[in-house]
Steps between C-alpha positions, in 0.01 A plus 500: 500500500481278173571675190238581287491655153350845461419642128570829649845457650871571308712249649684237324306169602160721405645627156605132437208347544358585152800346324393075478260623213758640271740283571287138484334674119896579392570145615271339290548696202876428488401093561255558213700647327818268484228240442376654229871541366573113554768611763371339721148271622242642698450216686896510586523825622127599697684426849717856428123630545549395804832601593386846404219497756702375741729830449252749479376384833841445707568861360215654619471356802873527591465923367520724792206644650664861596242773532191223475194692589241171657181477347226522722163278333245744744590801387325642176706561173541870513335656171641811371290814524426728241550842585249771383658867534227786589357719307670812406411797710590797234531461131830439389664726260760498231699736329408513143689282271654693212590302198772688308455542080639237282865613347533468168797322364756754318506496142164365455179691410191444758291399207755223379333122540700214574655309180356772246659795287392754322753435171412156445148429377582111473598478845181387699666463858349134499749249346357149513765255366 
């Protein structure tokens, strides 16, 4: 049976097929780039474009195909199902939530506000510069 690439499947020659993208943009930034530096010419270097390429695809198609699940072009996609539980029978009940009183810090009064004092009638709490 002839290999053929599944989107669906883990192994190594499926997982590599996404990779002449990346690596043919990276390629031609770098050349770009070392143009743009006066490195070196464009027009010098484009056939490491190809060299690239020619990587990327002995890689893939030497990767091993371990675990390859075949793609069959009949069969339907399968489409994930959204599950709806049932209604509930009974109500459901929860204990009742208690929230405990605030504790006030020691030494402080309850009535005390943050940044003011009683002793110092200049003394706003608002300090702006």
């Amino acid at each position: 049976m002839r290999y053929r690439y599944n989107p669906y499947c883990a192994c190594a020659r499926c997982r590599a097929h996404g990779y002449m993208g990346p690596a043919v943009l990276i390629t031609l930034g770098m050349l770009f780039l070392f143009d743009q530096m006066r490195w070196m010419a464009f027009h010098r270097t484009w056939p490491a474009l190809l060299i690239v390429i020619g990587l990327v695809l002995f890689l893939r198609h030497s990767a091993p195909i371990d675990g390859h699940i075949a793609r069959e072009y009949a069969a339907p996609v399968p489409v994930a199902q959204t599950y709806y539980p049932a209604a509930p029978t009974a109500p459901v009940t929860h204990a009742p939530v208690v929230t405990p009183a605030p504790i006030q810090p020691e030494g402080n009064p309850p009535s005390a506000t943050f940044g003011q004092t009683g002793s110092d009638p200049d003394n706003s709490g608002v300090h702006n510069g």
